[in-house]
TIMITOR-105597 format. One record per residue: x, y, z of N, C-alpha, C, O in turn; residue in three letters. Coordinates in steps of 0.05 Angstrom, whole numbers, plus 5000, padded with zeros to 4 digits. Atoms other than C-alpha are relative to their C-alpha. Layout:
# TIMITOR-105597
XYZXYZXYZXYZAla ...
This chain:
# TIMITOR-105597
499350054971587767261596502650155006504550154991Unk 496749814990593467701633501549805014500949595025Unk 497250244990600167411652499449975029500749805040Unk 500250034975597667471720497449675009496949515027Unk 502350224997591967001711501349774993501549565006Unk 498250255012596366561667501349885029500849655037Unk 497350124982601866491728497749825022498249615033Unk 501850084981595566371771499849735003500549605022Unk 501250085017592765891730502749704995502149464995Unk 498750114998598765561724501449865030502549645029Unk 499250044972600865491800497749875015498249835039Unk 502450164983594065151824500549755003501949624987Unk 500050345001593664491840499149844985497349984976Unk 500150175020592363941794496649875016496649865040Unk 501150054997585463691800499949755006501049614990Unk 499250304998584562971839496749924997494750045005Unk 502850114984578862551838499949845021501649685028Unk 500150004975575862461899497349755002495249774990Unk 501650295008572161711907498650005031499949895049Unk 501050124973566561751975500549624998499949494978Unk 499650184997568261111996497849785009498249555002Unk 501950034981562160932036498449954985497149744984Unk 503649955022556961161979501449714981499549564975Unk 499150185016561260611936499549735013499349534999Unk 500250254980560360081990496750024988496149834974Unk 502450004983552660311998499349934963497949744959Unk 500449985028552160351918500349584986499049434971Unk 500650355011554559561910498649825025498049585025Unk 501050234980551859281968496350014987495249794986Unk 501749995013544559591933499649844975497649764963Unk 500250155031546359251873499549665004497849554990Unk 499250174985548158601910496749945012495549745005Unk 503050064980540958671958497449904964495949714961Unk 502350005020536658821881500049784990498049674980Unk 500250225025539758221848499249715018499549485009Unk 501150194983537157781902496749894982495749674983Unk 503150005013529957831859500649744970499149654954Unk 498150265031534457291801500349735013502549635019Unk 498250254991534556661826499649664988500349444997Unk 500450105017531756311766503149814990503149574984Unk 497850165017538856121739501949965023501850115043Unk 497750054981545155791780502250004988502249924964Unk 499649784982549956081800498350234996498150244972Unk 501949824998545056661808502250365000504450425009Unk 498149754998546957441795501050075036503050175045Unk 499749924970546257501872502649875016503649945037Unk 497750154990551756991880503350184999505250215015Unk 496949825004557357431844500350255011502550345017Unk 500449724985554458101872501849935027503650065038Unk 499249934963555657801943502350024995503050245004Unk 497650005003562857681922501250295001502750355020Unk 499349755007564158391897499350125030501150215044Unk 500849894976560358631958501249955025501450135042Unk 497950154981564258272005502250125001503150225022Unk 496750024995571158381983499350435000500850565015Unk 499849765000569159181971499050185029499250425028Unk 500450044977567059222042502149975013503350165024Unk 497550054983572458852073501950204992502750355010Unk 498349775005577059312033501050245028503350295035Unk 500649864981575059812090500349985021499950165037Unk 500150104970576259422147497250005017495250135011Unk 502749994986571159272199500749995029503050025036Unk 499850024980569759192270498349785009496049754999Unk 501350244985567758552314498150175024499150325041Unk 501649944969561858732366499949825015500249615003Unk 498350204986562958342424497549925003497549725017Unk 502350145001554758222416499149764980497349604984Unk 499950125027555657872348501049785002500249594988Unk 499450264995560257322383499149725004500249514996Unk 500150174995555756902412497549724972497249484970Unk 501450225010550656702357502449994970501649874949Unk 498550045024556956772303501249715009501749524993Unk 498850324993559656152346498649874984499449774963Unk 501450175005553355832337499749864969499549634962Unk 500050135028553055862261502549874996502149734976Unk 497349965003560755752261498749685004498049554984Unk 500450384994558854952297497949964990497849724985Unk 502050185024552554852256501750044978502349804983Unk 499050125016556754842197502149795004502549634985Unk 497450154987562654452236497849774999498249574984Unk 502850294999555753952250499449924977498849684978Unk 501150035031553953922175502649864986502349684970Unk 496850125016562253752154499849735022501349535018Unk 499550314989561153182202499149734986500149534977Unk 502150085011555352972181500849824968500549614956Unk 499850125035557552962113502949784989503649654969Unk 496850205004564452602120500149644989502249554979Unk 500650175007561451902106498749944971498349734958Unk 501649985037558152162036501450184987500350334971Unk 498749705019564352662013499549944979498750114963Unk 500450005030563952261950498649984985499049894962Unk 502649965016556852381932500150234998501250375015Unk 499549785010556452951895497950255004498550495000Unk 502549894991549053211917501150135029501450375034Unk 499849944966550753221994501750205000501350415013Unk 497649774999557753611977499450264990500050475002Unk 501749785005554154091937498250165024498650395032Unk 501549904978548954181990501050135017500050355022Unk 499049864982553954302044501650244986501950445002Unk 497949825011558454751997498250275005499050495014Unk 502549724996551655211997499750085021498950315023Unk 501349934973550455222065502450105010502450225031Unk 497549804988558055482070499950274992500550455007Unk 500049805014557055982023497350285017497150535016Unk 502949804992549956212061501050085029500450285042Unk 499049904973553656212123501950245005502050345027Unk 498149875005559156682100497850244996498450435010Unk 501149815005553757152076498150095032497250325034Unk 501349944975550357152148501650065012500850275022Unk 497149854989557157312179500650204985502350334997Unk 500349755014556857882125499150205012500150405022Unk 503049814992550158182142500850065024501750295028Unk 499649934970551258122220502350274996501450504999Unk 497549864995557858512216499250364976498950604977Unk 501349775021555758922159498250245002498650474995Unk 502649934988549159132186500250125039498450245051Unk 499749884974552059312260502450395001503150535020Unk 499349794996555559942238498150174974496750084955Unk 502349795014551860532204497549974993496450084973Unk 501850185003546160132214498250144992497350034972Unk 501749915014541060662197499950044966498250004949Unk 499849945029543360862134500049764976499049774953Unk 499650205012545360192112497349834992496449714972Unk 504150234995537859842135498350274969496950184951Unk 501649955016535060402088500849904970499249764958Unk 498750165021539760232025498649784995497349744975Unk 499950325008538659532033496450015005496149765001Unk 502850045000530059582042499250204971496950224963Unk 501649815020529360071984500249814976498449744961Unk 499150225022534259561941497949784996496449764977Unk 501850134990530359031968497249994982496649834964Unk 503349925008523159291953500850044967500349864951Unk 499150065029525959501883499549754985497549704972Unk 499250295006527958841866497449875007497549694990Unk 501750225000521458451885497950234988496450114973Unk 502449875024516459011849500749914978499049764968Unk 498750125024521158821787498649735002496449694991Unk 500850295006520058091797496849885006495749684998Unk 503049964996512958191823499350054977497949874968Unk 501549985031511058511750500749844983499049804965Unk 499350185014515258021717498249684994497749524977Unk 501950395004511257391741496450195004494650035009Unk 502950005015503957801728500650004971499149854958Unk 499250085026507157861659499049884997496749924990Unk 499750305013507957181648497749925011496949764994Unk 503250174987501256931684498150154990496549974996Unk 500649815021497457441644499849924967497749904955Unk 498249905022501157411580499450164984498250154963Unk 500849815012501358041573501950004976504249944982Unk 498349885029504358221494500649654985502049634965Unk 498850274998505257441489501649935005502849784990Unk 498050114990510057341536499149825014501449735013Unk 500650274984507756791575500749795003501349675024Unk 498050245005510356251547503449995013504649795021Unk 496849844999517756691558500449965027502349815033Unk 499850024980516556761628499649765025500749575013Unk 499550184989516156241684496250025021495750165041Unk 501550064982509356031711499849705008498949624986Unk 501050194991508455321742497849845015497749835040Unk 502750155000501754881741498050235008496450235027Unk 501949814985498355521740500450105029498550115045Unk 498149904980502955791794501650234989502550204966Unk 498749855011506556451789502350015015502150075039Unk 498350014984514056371806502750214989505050244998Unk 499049795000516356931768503450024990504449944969Unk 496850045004523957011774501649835018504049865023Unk 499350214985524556461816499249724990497649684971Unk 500450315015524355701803498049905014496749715005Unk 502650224976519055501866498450245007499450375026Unk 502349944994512555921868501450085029502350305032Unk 500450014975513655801941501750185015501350245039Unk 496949914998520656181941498950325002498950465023Unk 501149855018517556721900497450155019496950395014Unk 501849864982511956911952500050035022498350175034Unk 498749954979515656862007502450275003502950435020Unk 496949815007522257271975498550345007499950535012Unk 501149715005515557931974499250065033498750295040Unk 500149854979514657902048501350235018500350395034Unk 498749724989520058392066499550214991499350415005Unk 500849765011518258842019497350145007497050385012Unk 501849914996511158812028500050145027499250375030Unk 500149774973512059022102501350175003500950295024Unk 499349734994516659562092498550234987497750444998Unk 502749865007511959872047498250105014498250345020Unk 501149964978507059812093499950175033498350305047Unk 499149954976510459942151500650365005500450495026Unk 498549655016513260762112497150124995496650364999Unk 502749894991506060822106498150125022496350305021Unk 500750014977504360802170500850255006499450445011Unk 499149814986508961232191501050214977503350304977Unk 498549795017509261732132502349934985503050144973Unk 497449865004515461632108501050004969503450014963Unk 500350135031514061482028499550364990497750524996Unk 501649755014514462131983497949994978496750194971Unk 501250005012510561821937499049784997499649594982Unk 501550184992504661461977498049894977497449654980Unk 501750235006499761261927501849844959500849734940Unk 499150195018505661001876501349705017501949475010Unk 498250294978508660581939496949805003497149565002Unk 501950175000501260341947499349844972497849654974Unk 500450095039500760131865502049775006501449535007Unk 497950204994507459801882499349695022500049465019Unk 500850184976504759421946497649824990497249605001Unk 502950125013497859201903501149914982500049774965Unk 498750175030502858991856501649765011501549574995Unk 499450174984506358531904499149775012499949545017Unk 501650254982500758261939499149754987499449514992Unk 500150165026497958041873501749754997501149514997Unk 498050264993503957651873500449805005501249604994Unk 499750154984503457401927498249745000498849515006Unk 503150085000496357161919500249664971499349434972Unk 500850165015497456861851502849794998503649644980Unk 497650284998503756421876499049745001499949534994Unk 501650214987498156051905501149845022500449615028Unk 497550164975504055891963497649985027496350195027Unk 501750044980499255692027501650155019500950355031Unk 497549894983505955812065500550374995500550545012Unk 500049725003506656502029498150265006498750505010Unk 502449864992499956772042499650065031498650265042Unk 499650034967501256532119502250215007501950325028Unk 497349874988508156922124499150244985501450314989Unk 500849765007505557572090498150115021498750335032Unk 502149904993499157662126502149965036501350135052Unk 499650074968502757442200502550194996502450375012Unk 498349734994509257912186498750264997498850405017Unk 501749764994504758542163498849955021498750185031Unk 501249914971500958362235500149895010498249755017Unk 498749914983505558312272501550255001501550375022Unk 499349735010508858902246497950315008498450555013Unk 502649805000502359312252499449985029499250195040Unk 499750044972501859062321501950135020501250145044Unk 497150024992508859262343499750384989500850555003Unk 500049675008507660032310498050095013498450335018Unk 502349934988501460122341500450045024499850265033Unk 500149984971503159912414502950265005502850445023Unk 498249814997509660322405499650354994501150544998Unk 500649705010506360942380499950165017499250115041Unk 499549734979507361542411497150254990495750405005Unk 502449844999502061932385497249904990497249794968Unk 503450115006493961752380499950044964498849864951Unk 500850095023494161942307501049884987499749794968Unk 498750165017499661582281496849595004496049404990Unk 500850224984495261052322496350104975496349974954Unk 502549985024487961252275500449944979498949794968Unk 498650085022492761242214499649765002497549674991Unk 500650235004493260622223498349854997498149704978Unk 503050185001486960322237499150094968498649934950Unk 501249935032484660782172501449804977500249724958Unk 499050165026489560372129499749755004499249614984Unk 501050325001488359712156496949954998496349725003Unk 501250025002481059882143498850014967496749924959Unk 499249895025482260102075500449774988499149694968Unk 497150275016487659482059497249774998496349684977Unk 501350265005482258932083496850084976495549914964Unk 502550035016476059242043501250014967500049974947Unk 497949995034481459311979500049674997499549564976Unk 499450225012483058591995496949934985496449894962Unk 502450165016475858381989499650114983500749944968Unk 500049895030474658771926501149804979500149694959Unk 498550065017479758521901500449574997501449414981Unk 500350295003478657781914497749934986497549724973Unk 502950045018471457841884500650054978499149964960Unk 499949935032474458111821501849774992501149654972Unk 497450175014480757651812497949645009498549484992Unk 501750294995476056951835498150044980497549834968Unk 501650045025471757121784500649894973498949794959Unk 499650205014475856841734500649795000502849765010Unk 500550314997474856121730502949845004503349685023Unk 497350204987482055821728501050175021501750045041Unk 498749914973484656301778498949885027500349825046Unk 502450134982478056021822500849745003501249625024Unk 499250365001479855321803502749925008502949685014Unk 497349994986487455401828499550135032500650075054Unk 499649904962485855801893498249675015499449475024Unk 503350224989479155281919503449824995505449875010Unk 498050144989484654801904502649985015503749775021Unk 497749994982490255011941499350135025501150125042Unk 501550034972485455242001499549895007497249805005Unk 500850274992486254752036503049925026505249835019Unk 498050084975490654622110502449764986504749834985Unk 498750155006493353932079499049914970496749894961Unk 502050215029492753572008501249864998503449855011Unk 499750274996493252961990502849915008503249775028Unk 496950134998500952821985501450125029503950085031Unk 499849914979500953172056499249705024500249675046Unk 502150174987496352552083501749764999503849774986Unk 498350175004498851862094502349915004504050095001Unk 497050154986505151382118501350134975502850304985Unk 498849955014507851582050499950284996501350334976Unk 501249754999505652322056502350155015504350075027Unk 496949784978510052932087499150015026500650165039Unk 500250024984507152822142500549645020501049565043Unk 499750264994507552132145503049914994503649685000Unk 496849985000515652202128501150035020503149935030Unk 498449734978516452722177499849755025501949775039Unk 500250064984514552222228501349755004501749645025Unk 499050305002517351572204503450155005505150045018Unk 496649885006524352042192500950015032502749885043Unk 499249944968524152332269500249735016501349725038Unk 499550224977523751662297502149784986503049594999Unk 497450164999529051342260502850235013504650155027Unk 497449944990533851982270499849975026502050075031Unk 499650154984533151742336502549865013503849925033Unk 497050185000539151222331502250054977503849894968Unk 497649925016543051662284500850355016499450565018Unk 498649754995547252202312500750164987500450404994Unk 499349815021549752482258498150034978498750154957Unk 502349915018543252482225500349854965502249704961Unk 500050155024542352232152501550104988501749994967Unk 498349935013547252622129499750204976497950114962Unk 500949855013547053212083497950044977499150014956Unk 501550055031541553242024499049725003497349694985Unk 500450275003540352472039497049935015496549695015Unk 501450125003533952472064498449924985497149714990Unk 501850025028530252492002501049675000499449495005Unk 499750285008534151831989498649825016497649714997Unk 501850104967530151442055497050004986495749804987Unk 503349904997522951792031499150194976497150334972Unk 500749915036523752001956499050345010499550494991Unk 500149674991522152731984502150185022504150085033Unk 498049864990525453302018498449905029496849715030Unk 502949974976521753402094498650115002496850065018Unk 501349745001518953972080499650155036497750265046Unk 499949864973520054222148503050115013503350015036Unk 497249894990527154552166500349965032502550025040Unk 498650144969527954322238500149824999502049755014Unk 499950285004526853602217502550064980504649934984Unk 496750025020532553792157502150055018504149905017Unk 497849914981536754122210501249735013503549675007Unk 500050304986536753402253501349844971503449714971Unk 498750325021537552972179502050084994503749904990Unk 497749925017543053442151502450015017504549935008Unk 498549944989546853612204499449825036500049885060Unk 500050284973545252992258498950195028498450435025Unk 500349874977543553202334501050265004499550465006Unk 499849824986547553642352498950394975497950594985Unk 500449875026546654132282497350115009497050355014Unk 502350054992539453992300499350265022498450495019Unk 500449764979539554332371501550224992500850405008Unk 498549755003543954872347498650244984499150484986Unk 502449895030538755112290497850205020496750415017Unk 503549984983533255102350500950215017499350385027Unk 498949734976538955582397499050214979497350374986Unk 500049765019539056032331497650075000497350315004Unk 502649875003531956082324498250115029496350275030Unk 501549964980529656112392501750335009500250515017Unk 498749794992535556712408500150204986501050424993Unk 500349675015534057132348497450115000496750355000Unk 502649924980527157052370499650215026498750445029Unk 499849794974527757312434501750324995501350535007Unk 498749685006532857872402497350214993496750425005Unk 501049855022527958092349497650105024497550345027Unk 502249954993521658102392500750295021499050465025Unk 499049704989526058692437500450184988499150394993Unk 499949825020528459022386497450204997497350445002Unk 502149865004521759192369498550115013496950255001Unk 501149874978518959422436501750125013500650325022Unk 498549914984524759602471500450364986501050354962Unk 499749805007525360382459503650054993505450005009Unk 497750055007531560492414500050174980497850274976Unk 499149795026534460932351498949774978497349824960Unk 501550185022533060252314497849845005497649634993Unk 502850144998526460022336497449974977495649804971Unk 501850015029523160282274500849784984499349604976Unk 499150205028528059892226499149615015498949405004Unk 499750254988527359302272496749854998496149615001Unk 502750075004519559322261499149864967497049754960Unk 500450035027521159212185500749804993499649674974Unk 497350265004527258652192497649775011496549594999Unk 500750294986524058192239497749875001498049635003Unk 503150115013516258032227500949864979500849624983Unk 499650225020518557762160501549735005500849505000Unk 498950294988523757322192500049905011501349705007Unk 501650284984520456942246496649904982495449694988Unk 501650005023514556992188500949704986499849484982Unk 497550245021520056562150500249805028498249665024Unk 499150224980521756102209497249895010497349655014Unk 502650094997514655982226498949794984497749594991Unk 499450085019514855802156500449775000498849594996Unk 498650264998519355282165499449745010500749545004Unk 501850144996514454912199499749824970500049584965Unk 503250115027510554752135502950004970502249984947Unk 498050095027517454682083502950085002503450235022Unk 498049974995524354732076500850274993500550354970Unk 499249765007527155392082503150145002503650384998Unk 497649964991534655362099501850084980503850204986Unk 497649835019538155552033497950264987498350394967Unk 501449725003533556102028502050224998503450295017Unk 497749754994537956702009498850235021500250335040Unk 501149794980533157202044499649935023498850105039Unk 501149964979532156922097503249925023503349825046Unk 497050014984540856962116500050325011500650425033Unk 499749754999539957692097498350115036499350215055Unk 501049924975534257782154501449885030500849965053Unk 499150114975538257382202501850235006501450385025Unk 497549794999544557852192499150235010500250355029Unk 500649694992539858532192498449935035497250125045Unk 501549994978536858342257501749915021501250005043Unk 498249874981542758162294502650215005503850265025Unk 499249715012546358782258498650165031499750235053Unk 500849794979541659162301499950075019500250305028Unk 497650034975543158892361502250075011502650205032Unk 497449934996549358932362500650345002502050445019Unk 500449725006548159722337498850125035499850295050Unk 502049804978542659882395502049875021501850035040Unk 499050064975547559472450502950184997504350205017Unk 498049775004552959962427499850295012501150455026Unk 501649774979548160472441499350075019499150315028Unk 500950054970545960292501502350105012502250335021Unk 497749954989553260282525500950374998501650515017Unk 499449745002554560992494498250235020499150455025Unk 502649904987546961212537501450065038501150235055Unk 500149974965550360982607503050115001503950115024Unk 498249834988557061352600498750314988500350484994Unk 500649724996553962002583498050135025496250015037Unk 500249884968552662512643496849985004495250024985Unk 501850114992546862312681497350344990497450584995Unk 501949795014540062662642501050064969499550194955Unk 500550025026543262602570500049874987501749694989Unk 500750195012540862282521500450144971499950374965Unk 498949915025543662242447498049794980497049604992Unk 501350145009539761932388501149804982499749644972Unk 
């Protein structure tokens, strides 16, 4: 080398490393969305992710949308309703637990919202790829074990001839694959999978899943988010073939299902578990002592309790939970908790169902978020679904988007009359 290269060589700058900041956010918050598919053990990996995910986020600072205020109140006094609630049982150790969770789920819904309202496109794909990831994993995990394929079976987690996989409740477990299954779905539709018939392997691997949870509830919130979802792409379609596409795959999907129900009913205990769990009500549904016969003895005592039974305590009253999350909303968190649950659901309702018709930059992602989570709240009807982790996440990405497209909006009406930005 010549002294000239040397001096060169010597006089450059020192190499720095250079850390995107953003891709590091988008990198743990994926890690954070996958480990949501663990929820077999407590504290759960998804618990410490959110931590990390949280504080590496905040790191960054954020911004308040002034759309985000009014249902952040709302969760803000349903937990204020739940610390009331619970002030007469701090020193039972069930109820304090209970509420401690429902602080923790609330903190992660004040996440998502805020989280989910800036770079909302990029972020909604991150967090649906993670997502979908994460329940194919735990989708092959519990055919594994219900299978036993290699002799794992025993290893893995099925219940009474129930597959609940990497979850502890079947019911959890076939519910946790509705988001996934409709974004799948949904990227089909509209193209957007580079590699359509491994995303379809993936989606037949899911449904499966779903199927052999034997969840009544799960089978209801899959088939009613995919259509509504399919509904909501169709009327929005802009061109006639996306609009044939479709029909071709939902003609496709239902003669796959039946195939596929004639082959998998053919074996005898799978037959002897579905026939029995087809079925509207069973027995322990029936009856004064029954969940239905709780639900009704419970609503007419909270009646003359305001503050409701108090956290976790109805089980104590009726030896069961309610299995219905608006009746828990009322026992856990008394009246007012109660109506506050019914503002939340009725106003992300009305959000989500715009979202998805209203013409917007996020109308697509909003076709993917919100079918599963009034899916889930529908749900809630028929069992308790309130410490549900997925179903904080869908609250967050769906008023994320909001907040995103009423940003947009605003950016639409100060630019010069005739332009439009995407």
């Amino acid at each position: 080398m010549s002294s000239i290269e040397w001096t060169a060589a010597a006089q450059a700058p020192p190499r720095t490393l250079r850390v995107n900041y953003q891709r590091v956010v988008n990198v743990v918050f994926a890690i954070f969305v996958f480990s949501g598919m663990m929820s077999i053990i407590e504290p759960s990996p998804y618990d410490f992710t959110s931590l990390l995910a949280m504080l590496v986020w905040f790191m960054g600072g954020f911004r308040l949308n002034a759309t985000l205020i009014p249902i952040l109140f709302l969760w803000v006094f349903y937990q204020i309703s739940g610390f009331v609630s619970l002030m007469p049982y701090w020193h039972e150790p069930d109820p304090w637990l209970f509420q401690m969770q429902s602080l923790y789920l609330f903190t992660t819904v004040v996440f998502f919202s805020l989280f989910f309202s800036e770079n909302t496109l990029e972020r909604s794909e991150v967090c649906l790829k993670a997502f979908t990831a994460g329940a194919i994993v735990s989708a092959i995990i519990g055919l594994i074990g219900y299978f036993n394929v290699a002799g794992l079976g025993p290893a893995l987690t099925v219940i009474e001839g129930r597959v609940s996989a990497t979850f502890k409740d079947p019911n959890v477990f076939g519910s946790y694959l509705t988001l996934a299954t409709t974004f799948v779905l949904h990227s089909l539709y509209l193209r957007k999978l580079k590699h359509p018939i491994l995303s379809m392997i993936g989606l037949g691997i899911m449904m499966m899943g779903v199927f052999l949870s034997f969840s009544r509830g799960s089978w209801a919130a899959n088939i009613g988010a995919m259509g509504i979802m399919t509904m909501a792409v169709f009327i929005t379609a802009e061109q006639r073939a996306t609009r044939r596409r479709i029909g071709w795959i939902m003609f496709a999907a239902v003669c796959a299902l039946i195939v596929g129900l004639m082959v998998i009913l053919s074996i005898e205990e799978i037959r002897t578990v579905f026939l029995d769990r087809f079925t509207l009500a069973k027995d322990y549904d029936q009856g004064e002592t029954g969940r239905f016969g709780n639900q009704a003895r419970g609503l007419s005592m909270l009646l003359d309790r305001p503050l409701g039974f108090g956290p976790l305590r109805f089980r104590l009253w009726f030896d069961l939970e309610p299995h219905n999350t608006f009746i828990s909303a009322f026992a856990n968190n008394g009246w007012a908790g109660g109506l506050i649950w019914i503002f939340i659901v009725v106003m992300t309702s009305i959000v989500g169902f715009r979202l998805m018709f209203v013409a917007s930059p996020f109308r697509s992602v909003a076709q993917v978020f919100f079918p599963p989570l009034f899916a889930l709240l529908m749900q809630g009807f028929q069992i308790d679904i309130d410490h549900w982790r997925q179903l904080y996440l869908a609250f967050g990405a769906v008023w994320g988007l909001e907040a995103a497209r009423m940003k947009w909006k605003m950016q639409q009406r100060a630019l010069p009359s005739g332009a439009v930005t995407a």
